[in-house]
C-alpha positions in Angstrom: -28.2 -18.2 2.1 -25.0 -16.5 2.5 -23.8 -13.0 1.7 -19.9 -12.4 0.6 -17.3 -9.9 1.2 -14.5 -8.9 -0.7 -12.3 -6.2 1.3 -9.5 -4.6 -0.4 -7.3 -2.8 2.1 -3.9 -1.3 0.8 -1.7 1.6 2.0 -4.3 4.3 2.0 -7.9 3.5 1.7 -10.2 0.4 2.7 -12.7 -0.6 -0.4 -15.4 -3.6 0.5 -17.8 -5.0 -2.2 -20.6 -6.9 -1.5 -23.0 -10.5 -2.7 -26.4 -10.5 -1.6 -27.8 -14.2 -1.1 -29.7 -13.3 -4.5 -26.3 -11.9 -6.2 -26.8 -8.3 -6.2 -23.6 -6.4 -5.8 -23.5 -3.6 -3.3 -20.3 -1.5 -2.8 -19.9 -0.3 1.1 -18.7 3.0 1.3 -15.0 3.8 1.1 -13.0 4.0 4.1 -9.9 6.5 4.1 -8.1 4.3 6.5 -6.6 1.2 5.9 -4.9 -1.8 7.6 -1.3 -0.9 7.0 1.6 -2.4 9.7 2.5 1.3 10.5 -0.5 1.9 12.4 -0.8 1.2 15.9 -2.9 -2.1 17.8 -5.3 0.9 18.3 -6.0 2.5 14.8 -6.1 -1.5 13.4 -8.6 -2.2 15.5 -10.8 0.8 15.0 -10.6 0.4 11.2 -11.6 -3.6 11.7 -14.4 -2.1 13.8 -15.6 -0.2 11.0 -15.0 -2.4 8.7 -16.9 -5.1 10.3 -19.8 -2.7 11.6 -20.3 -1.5 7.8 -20.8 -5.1 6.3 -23.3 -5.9 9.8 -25.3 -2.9 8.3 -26.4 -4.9 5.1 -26.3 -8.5 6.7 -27.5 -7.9 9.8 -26.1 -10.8 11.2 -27.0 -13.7 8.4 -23.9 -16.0 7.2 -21.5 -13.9 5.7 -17.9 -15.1 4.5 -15.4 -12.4 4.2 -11.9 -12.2 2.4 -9.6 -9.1 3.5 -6.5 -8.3 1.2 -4.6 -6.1 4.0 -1.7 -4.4 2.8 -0.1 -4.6 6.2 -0.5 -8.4 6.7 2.7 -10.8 6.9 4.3 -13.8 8.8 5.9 -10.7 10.6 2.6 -8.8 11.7 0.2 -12.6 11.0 -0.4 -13.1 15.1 -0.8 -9.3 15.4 -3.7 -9.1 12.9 -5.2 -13.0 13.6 -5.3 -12.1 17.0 -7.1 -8.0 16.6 -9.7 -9.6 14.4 -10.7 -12.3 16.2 -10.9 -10.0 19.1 -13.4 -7.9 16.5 -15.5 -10.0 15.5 -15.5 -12.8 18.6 -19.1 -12.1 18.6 -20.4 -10.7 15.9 -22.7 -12.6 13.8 -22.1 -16.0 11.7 -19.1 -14.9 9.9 -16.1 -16.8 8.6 -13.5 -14.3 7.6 -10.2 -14.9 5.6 -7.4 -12.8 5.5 -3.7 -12.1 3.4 -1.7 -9.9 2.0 -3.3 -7.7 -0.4 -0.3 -9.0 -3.2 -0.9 -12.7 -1.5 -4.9 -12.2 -2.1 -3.9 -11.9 -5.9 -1.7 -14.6 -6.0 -4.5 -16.8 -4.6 -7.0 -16.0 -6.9 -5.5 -16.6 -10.0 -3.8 -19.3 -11.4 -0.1 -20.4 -10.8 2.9 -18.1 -12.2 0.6 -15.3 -13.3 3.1 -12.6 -12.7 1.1 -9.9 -10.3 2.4 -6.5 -9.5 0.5 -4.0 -7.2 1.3 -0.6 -7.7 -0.2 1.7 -5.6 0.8 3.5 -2.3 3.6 1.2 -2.8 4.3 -1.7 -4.8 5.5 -5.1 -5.2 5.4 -8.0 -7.7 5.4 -11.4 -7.2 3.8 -15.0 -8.6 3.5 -18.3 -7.1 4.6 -21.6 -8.4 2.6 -24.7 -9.2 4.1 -26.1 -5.8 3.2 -23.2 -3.4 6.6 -21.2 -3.7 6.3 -17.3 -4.2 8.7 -15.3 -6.3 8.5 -11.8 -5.3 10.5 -8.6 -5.8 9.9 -5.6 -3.9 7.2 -5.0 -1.4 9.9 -4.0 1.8 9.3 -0.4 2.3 10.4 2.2 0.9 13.7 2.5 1.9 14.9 -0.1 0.0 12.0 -0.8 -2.6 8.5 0.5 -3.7 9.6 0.6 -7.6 7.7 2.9 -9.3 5.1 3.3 -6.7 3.0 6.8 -5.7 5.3 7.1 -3.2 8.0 6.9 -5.5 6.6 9.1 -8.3 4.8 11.6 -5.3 9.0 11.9 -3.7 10.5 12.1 -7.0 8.5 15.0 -7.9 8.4 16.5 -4.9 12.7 16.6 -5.1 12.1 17.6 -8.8 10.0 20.6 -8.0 12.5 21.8 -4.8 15.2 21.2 -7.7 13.8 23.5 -9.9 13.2 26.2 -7.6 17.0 26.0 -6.3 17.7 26.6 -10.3 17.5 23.4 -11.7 15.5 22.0 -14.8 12.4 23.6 -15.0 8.9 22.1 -14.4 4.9 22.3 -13.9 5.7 20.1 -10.7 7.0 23.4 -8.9 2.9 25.2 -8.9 1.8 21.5 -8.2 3.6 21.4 -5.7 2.9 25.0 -4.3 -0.6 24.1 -4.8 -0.9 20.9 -3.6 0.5 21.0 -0.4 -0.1 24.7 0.4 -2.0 24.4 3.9 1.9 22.7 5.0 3.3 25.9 4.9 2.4 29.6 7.0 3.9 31.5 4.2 1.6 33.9 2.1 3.9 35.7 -0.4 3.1 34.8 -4.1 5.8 36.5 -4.9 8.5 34.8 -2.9 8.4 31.1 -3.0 11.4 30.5 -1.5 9.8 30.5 1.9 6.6 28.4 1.0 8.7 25.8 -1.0 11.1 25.2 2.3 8.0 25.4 4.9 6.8 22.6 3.0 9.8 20.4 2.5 10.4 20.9 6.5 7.1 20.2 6.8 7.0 17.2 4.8 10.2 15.9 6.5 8.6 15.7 9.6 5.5 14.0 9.3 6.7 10.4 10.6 4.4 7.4 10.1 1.9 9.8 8.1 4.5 10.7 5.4 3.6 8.0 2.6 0.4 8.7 1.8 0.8 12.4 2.0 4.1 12.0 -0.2 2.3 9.5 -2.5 -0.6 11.9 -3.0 1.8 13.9 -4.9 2.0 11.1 -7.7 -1.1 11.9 -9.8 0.3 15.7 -10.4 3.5 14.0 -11.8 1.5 11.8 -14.2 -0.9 14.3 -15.3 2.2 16.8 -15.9 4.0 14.3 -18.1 0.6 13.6 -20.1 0.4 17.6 -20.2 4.3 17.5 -21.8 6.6 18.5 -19.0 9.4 16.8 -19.7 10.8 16.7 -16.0 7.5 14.9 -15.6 7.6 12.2 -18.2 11.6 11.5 -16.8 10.4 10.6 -13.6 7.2 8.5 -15.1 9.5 6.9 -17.8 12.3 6.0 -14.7 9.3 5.0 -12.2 8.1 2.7 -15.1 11.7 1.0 -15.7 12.3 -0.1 -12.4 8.2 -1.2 -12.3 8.6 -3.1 -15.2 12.1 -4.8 -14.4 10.5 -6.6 -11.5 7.9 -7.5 -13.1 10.4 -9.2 -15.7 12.6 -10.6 -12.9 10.0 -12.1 -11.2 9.0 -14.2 -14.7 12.5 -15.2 -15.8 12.8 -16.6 -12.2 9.6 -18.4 -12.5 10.1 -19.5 -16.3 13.6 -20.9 -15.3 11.8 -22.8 -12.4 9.7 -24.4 -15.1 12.5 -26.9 -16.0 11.8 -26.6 -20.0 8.2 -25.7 -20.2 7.1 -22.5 -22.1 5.7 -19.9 -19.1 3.6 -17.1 -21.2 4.4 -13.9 -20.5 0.9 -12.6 -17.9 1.2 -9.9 -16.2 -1.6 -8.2 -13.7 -1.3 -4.7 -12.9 -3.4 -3.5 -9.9 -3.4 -0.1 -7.9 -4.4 3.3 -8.8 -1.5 4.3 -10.2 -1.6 2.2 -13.8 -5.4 2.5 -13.5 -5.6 6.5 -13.8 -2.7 7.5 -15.7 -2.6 6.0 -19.1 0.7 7.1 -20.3 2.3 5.3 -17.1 0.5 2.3 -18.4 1.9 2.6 -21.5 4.9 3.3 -20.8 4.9 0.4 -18.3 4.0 -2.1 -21.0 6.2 -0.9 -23.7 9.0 -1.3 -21.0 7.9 -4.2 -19.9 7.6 -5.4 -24.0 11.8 -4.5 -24.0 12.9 -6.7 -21.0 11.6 -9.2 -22.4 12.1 -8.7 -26.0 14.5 -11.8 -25.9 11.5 -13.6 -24.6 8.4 -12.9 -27.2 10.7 -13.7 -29.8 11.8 -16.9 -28.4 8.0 -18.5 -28.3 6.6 -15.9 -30.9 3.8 -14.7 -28.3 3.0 -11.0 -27.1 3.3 -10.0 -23.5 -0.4 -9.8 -22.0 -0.4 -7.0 -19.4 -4.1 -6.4 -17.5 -4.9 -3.6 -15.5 -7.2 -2.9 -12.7 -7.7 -0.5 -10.1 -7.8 -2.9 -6.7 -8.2 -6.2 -5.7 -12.2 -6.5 -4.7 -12.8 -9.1 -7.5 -10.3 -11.6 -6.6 -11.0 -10.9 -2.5 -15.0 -11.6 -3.1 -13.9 -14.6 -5.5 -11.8 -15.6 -2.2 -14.6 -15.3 0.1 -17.1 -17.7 -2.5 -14.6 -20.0 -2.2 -15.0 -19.8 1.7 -18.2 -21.8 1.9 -17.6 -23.0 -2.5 -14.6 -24.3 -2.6 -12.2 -25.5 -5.0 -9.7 -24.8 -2.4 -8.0 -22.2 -2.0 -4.2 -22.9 -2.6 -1.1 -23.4 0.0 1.9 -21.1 0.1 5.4 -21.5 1.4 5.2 -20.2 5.7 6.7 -17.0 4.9 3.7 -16.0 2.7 0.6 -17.0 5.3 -2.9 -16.5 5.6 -5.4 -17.0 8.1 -9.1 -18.7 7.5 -10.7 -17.5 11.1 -14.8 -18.1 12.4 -16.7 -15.6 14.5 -17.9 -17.6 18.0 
């Protein structure tokens, strides 16, 4: 008799689900730390720690096979995270544990060249191919990527709302702002913002490896203003949307012309709380997503078919079934790992 974990953790929170031997589902309470690669060998391990002590609370030591979807796993950080875990949970019950990428998690629990975009604290979409290669766009930070992320939509705003009080284009994102990220700023006068509004960008500024989640917490006033009309709002939705949805197109033509003739429908998997909560970025996701490849559903007269969910606990506990189950789970390329690992 075996209990089963799914873990989903991703740039901000942990979630965990779990399988009682007689198939009751039990969800573990939220943890408001995850297992990013920003965080030190210190935090990773006490998150694991209470990861792991939270799922020994309901099996209290009986078989249990776990799958973690960690946001901050990778053939760059793999050893890092093998090693902390096994150092975890060396001794700790009859556990076999599996662990990926939170995008990678995806991939392996659905079938070949479903096209899988996560958009949450960040984001990233990718598929794999029916020989183990993984098309991706996105998923390198910030900097460079994170289309149409919280992050993305939470900084966007945030310049849109300092624009606005400099005398740009007005907006509803200015009092969000104000509001949202008062306690950043000393500054009491209600009637100067001037001071409050650059306390807080200062502030912001200079929060180092805490900034993205506090930036992408920022990204549910910007949808909810553009459902409410502002129209600074639904610019930066409909332009986080674009570049969301153009990934998610160039990762299918790349996998449709890898197909050497055979018709690739057009499936798409949203998953992160960003589609989940806001349904006008949803829709506006999926009717951009419908004009990319307009060339495509007219080509083999089928509609684009775009799911949406708010994490990845179904396909982690469907990875950890499949643990003790089977079928197998699938092989990737080396760059895209993950690690099947026993407690001793």
């Amino acid at each position: 008799m075996t209990f089963f974990v799914g873990i989903d953790s991703g740039g901000t929170h942990t979630n965990m689900r779990l399988i009682t031997p007689e198939g009751e589902q039990k969800s573990i309470p939220e943890l408001d730390r995850s297992l990013s690669s920003n965080r030190s060998n210190t935090d990773l391990r006490e998150v694991l720690r209470d990861i792991f002590a939270s799922i020994l609370s309901f099996t209290r030591g009986e078989a249990t096979c776990v799958w973690i979807n960690a946001a901050g796993y990778s053939a760059a950080t793999k050893k890092r995270f093998d090693d902390l875990l096994q150092e975890v949970v060396g001794d700790v019950g009859n556990l076999q544990i599996g662990i990926s990428n939170d995008a990678i998690g995806l991939l392996l629990a659905h079938d070949s060249e479903y096209v899988v975009t996560i958009a949450g604290t960040g984001s990233v979409s990718m598929a794999r191919t029916p020989s183990g290669g993984v098309v991706k766009r996105g998923g390198d930070e910030w900097v460079v990527a994170d289309y149409g992320s919280a992050f993305w939509l939470g900084l966007t705003g945030i310049r849109s709302a300092y624009s606005a009080w400099e005398g740009g284009p007005d907006t509803a994102l200015l009092k969000c702002l104000l509001e949202r990220y008062r306690s950043f700023s000393e500054e009491n006068d209600e009637h100067d913002t001037g001071p409050q509004v650059q306390a807080i960008a200062r502030s912001l500024g200079s929060l180092g490896s805490n900034l993205k989640p506090i930036v992408a917490s920022f990204a549910p006033d910007v949808t909810r203003q553009a459902e409410l009309g502002d129209e600074e709002s639904q610019k930066i939705v409909r332009r986080a949307a674009d570049e969301l949805a153009s990934a998610s197109a160039r990762v299918y033509r790349e996998v449709a012309a890898q197909a050497e003739g055979r018709v690739v429908m057009p499936r798409f998997l949203i998953s992160g709380s960003v589609a989940y909560r806001s349904p006008f970025y949803l829709e506006t996701v999926k009717s951009s997503l419908d004009q990319f490849l307009f060339d495509v559903r007219e080509n083999i007269d089928h509609a684009v078919e775009l799911n949406h969910q708010l994490n990845g606990l179904s396909e982690a506990l469907s990875l950890a079934k499949r643990l003790e189950d089977g079928p197998p789970i699938p092989q990737l390329v080396a760059q895209f790992p993950y690690a099947v690992l026993r407690s001793s």
